[in-house]
C-alpha positions in Angstrom: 103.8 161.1 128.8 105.6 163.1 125.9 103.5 162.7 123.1 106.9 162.0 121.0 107.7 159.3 123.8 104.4 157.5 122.7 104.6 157.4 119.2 108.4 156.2 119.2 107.2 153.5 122.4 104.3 151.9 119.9 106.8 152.6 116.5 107.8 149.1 115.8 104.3 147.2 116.6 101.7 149.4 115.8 100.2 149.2 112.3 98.2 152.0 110.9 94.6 151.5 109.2 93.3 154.5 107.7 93.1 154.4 103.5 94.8 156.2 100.9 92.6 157.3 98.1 94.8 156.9 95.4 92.5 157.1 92.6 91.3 160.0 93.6 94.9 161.3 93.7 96.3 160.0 90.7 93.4 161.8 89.1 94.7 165.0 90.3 98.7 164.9 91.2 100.8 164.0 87.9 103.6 161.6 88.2 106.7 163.9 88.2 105.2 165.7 91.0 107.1 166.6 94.2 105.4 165.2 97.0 105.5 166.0 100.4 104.1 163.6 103.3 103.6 165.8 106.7 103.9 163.6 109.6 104.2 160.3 107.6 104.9 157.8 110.1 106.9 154.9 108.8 106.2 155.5 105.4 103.6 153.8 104.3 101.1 156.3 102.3 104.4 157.2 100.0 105.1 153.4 99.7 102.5 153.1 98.0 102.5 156.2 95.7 106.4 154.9 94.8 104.9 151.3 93.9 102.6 153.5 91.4 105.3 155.0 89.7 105.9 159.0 91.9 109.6 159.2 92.9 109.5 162.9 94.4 108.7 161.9 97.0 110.0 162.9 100.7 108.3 162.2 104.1 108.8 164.0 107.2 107.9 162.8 110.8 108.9 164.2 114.6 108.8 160.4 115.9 112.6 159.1 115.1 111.3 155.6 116.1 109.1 155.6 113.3 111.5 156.8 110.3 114.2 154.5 111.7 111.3 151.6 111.0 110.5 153.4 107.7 113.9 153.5 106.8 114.1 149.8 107.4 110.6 148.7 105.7 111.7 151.2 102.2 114.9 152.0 102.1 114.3 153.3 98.6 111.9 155.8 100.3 113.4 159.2 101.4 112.5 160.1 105.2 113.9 162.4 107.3 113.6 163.3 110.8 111.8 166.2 111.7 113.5 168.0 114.6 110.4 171.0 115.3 106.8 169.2 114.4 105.6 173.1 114.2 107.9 174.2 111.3 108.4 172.3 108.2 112.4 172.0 106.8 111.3 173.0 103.5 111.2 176.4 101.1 108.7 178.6 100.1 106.3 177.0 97.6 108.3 174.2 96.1 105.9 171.5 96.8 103.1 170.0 94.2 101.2 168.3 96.6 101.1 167.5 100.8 99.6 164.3 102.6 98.3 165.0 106.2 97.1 161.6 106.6 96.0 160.8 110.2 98.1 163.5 111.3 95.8 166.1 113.6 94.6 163.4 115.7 97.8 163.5 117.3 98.0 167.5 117.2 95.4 168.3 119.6 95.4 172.3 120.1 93.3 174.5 117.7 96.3 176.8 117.3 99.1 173.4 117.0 97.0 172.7 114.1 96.6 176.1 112.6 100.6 176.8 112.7 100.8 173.1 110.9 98.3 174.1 108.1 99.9 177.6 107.8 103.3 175.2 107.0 101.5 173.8 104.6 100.2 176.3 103.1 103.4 178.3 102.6 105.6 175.2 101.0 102.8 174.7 98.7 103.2 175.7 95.1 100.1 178.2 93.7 97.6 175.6 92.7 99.1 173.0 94.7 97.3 170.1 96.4 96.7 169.1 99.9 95.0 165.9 100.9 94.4 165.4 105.0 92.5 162.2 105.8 91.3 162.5 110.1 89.1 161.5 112.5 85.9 162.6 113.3 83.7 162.9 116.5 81.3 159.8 117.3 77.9 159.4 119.2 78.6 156.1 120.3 78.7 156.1 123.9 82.3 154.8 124.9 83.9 157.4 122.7 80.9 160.5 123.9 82.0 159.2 127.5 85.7 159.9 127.2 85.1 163.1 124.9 82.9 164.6 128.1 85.7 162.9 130.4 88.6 164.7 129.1 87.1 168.1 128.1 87.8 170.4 131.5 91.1 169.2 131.4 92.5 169.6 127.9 89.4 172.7 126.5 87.8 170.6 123.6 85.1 168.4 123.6 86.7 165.7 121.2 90.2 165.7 122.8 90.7 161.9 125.0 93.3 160.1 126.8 94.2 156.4 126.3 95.6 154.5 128.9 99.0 153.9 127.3 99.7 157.4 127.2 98.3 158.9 123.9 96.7 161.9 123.9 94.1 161.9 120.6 91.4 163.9 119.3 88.1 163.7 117.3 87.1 166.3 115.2 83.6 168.5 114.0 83.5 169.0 110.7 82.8 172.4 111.0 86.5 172.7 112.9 87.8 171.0 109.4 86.3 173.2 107.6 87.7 176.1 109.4 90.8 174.6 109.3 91.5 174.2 105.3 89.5 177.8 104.5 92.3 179.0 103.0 92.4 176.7 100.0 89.8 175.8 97.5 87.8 172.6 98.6 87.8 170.0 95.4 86.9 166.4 97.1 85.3 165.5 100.7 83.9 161.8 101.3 83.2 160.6 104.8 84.1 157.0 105.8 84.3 154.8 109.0 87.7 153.7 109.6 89.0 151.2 111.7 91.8 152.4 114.3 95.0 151.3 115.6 93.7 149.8 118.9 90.6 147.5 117.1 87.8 149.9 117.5 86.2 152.3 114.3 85.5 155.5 113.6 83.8 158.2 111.8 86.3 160.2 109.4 87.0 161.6 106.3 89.3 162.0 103.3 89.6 165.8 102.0 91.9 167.1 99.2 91.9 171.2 98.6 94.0 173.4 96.1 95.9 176.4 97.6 94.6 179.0 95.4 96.5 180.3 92.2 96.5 182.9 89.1 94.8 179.7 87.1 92.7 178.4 90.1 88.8 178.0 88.6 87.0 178.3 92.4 84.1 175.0 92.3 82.3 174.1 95.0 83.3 171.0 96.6 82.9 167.6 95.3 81.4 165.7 97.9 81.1 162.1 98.1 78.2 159.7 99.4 79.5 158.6 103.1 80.7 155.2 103.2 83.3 152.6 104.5 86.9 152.4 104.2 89.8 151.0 105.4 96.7 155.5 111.3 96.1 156.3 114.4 93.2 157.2 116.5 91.9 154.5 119.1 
């Protein structure tokens, strides 16, 4: 199956899980900001940033069947269809701050996800924030089973099938890492979230600054793991 054909098949019936950190946020993204939400589903991450007073906002996502429930759930919300998933409909640094919330899971390939954080990158303002919240690999036997299962046929140990057609994938932190070295880390927790299809787990939150003529370079900020409650099954 089309991954696109999944996403708009489950669009009006599945409801996503992962948190929003939006203290965390708040403490770093004023209100006028303009906000971008990468792959933002039907809206429900910038839903709540509009019920705590940000209006720039926009959210972009390849899964029509999803915006169209968006549109219906917010209609004060502004989302738009996103016709190529690998390049972003927006200029050269004229965003304050991405979300990439639950996002990779569904963008398996290394180099899928290294054109979609370049995109990010490039529409981000100098000093500009990025916050991805994932999935990360497990040791718990049904998911180590299906990562083994899948891994000759799709390259990474961490990529899985389900049943109804998705095709998801777990992530090492050191891949994260790799991912985001481009911008200055500022926050990391780990958390166990609960998924989509009634399982849980492992994952993170991480928000990172894309470096700027005022960026003071810190070492992370890294939070105790713990539990907290879009896609991953």
């Amino acid at each position: 199956m089309n991954p696109l054909d999944y996403w708009n098949s489950i669009a009006a019936t599945k409801t996503f899980t992962t948190d929003f950190k939006l203290e965390i946020f708040r403490a770093r993204v004023p209100k006028d900001a303009h906000i971008l939400d990468v792959g933002c589903g039907y809206g429900r991450v910038l839903a709540e940033l509009w019920a705590d007073g940000y209006r720039q906002l926009t959210g972009m996502d390849p899964a029509d069947g999803l915006i169209r429930r968006g549109q219906g759930l917010f209609p004060h919300l502004h989302l738009v269809h996103q016709n190529n998933p690998a390049v972003l409909d927006v200029l050269d640094r004229s965003v304050d701050a991405v979300l990439l919330c639950a996002v990779l899971t569904g963008v398996v390939q290394d180099d899928a996800q290294e054109r979609l954080v370049n995109e990010i990158y490039r529409v981000l303002k100098p000093g500009g924030i990025v916050y991805c919240s994932d999935f990360l690999l497990n040791d718990d036997e049904r998911n180590v089973e299906r990562y083994r299962r899948f891994a000759d046929r799709h390259g990474t140990f961490g990529i899985f099938e389900l049943p109804e057609g998705a095709l998801l994938r777990h992530h090492a932190e050191h891949h994260i890492r790799r991912l985001f070295a481009a911008f200055q880390p500022d926050w990391y927790e780990t958390v166990i979230f609960p998924t989509m299809n009634g399982h849980t787990s492992r994952g993170f939150h991480l928000l990172a600054i894309k470096p700027g003529p005022d960026t003071v370079t810190t070492p992370a900020r890294q939070a105790k793991p713990g539990t907290a409650g879009q896609h991953s099954g």
